[in-house]
N, C-alpha and C positions, 0 to 999 in steps of 0.2 A: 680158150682159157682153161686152167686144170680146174676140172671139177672140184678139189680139196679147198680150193681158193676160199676161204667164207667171211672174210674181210678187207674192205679197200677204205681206204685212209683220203678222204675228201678235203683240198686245201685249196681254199678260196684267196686269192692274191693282187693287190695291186698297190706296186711303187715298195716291194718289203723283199729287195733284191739281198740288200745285205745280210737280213736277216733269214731269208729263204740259205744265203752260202753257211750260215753257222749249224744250222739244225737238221739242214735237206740229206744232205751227206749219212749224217749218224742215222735218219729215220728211215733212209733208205736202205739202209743196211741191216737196221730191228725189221721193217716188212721183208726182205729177201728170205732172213733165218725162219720168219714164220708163217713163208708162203702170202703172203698179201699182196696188193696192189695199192697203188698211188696215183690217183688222180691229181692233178694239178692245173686250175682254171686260174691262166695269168689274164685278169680284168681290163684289158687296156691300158697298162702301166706303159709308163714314161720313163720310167729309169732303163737300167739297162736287165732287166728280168728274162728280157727274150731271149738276149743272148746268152746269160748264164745257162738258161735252160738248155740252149741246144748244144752247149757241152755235158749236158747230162741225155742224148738221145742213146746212147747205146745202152742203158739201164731200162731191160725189157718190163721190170714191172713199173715202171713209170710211164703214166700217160700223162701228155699235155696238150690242154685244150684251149686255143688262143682266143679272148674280142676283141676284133678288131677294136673296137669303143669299149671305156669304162661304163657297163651298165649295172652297176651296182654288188654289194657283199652277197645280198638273196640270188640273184641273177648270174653268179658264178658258182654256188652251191648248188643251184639247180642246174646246169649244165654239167655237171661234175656227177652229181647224181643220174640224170640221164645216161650219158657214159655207163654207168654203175654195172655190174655184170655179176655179184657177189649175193648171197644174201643175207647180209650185213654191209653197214657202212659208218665212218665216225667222219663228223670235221673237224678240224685241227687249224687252226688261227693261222697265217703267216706270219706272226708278229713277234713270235719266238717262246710267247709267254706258259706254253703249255708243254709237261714234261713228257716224254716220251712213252715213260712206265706207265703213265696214264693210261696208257691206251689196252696195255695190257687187263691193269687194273677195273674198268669199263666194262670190259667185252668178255670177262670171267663173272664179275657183278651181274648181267645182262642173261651170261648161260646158265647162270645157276640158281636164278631168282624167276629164268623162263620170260623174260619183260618185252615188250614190244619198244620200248626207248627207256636208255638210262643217261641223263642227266648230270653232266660231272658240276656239281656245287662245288661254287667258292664261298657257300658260308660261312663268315668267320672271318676271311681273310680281309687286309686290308683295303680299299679301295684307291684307285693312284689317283684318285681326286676327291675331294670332300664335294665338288659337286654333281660330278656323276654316282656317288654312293646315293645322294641324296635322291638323284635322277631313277634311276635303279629304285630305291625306297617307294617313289611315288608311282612307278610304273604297276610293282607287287602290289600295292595298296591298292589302287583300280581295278588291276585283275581279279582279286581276292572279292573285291565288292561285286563286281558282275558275273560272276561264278565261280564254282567249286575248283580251285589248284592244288593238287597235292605237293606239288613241287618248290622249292625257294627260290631258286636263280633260273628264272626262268631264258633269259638273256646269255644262260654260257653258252659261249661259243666251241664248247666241248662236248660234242653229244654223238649215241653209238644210237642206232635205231633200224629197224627190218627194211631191206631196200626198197621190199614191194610194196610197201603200206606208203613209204614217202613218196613213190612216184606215182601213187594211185591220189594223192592229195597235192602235188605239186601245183596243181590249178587254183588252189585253194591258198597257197603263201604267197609273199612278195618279194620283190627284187629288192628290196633296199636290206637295212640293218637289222629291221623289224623280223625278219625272216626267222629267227633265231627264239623267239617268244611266240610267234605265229603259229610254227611246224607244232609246238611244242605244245598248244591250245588246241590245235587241228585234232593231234593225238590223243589226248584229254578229253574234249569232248565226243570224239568220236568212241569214247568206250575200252582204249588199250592200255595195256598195264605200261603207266608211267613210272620210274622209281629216281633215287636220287642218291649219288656215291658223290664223295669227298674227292678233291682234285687237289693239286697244288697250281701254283703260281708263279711264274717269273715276272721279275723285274724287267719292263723294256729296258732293250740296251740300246739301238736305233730307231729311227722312223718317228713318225708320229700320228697318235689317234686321230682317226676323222670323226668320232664319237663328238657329236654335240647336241645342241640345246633342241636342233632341227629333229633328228636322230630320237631324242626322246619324246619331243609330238609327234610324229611320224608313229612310233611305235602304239603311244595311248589311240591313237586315232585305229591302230591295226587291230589295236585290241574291242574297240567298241565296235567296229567292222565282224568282225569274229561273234563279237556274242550277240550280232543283229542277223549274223546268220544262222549261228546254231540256239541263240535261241530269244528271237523279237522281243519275246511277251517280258521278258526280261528288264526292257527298257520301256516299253510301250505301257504295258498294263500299270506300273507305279506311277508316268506321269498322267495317264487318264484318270488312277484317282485320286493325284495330287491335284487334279486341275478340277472334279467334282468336290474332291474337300473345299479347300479354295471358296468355289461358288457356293457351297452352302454357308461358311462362316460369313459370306459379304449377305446373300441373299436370305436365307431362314428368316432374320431377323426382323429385313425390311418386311416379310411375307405376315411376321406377326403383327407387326404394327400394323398389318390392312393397305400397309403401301404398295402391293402387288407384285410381281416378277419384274424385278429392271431387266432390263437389255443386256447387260454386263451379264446379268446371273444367266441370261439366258443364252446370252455367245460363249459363257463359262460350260453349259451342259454340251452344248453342240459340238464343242471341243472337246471333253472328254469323251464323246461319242464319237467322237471320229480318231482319236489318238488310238482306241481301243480297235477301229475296224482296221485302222491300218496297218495294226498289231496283225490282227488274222491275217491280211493280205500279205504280212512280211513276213508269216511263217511258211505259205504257201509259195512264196517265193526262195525261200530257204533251202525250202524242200527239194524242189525243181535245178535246183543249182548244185546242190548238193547231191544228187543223183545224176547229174548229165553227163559224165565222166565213167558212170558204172556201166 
């Protein structure tokens, strides 16, 4: 591969054949003029994706990496990344909805600011559903509550990021949708310069989202995952002394009266005593996991 190579253009795909023929074409042609590459992970689609593809084999900086099975949005991005040979890398939706200048726009944001991941935000823009904006709303809220995000959209599907940092943490995302809000905490917590540029948006013209109700607990669930690993005490140590408060406002009381320690106040301390050692044991398990890969 030419060493000048310092971007590949990562696009996760499945059943978004028509819309891969609208946009594939033109993005092939913006990476040829600027030396890039294009990975392409078709997920075990069922349309005809395969095929379109393999009239696009003589286009040398396209690569295509086939599952046999659909194993998810995360689990094609990281295959794609795998692949990855550049050092830099963006993903780009198959859905049509992301403009090509973006990409440009990103990865001059990213050189000039020195960033380890830059974040293309849709703040602002509108949402194609009143209840996935709402979904989106409560995911930020969560995240925000369990630790420090600088970022707003943590979920775009539009992000430029250093290849060697994502594949040193790949063990650490998931295969599903979550993937996309994961990488993006992984990078966060771990200490790298996150930042966040303005994108635009297209209107779907075909397909349709698999984004649902599953999709957004799946994500909250990735997200309390995340901060039980990078940081327990987080979650651990507030309910140990939510659960010692607790037992003193039930117990103090009875203790004045002279009616002695009930049992309630005294499985209440046991509890917060062990909420708290389990804290330390999930930091030192934290530790260990997060280091097995270095």
């Amino acid at each position: 591969m030419d060493t000048e190579v310092q971007l590949t253009v990562i696009i996760p795909s499945f059943n978004e054949v028509e819309n891969l023929r609208i946009f594939l074409p033109e993005l092939i042609g913006h990476c040829r003029e600027n030396n890039w590459q294009i990975i392409l992970v078709n997920d075990g689609s069922s349309d005809s994706t395969k095929e379109f593809l393999k009239s696009l084999e003589q286009e040398t900086i396209l690569t295509v990496v086939h599952h046999k099975l659909n194993k998810g949005y995360g689990a094609a991005i990281k295959s794609g990344i795998r692949e990855c040979q550049t050092e830099y890398l963006i993903t780009f939706d198959a859905d049509g909805q992301h403009y090509i200048e973006d990409i440009d726009r990103l990865r001059r944001f990213l050189l000039e600011n020195d960033a380890d991941m830059v974040v293309g935000s849709r703040k602002g823009l509108k949402s194609s559903s009143h209840f996935r904006g709402f979904g989106k709303g409560i995911i930020r809220l969560i995240a925000r509550i369990m630790m420090t995000v600088p970022v707003h959209d943590l979920n775009s599907g539009m992000k430029i990021y250093r290849a060697d940092l994502a594949k040193k943490y790949l063990h650490l995302t998931t295969d599903t949708m979550s993937f996309s809000d994961v990488i993006t905490l992984v990078f966060i917590n771990n200490r790298h310069v996150v930042l966040e540029e303005p994108i635009g948006i297209k209107e779907r013209t075909t397909g349709q989202s698999t984004i649902g109700f599953q999709t957004a607990f799946q994500t909250i669930m990735e997200i309390l995952h995340i901060v039980i690993l990078f940081n327990p005490m987080k979650i651990f140590l507030p309910l140990a002394l939510l659960c010692l408060f607790l037992t003193g406002l039930w117990g103090i009381p009875l203790l004045i009266e002279g009616r002695g320690l009930s049992i309630g106040s005294l499985l209440g301390v046991i509890m917060g005593i062990l909420l708290f050692l389990l804290g330390l044991i999930a930091e030192q398990l934290s530790l260990i996991r997060r280091n097995q890969h270095e």
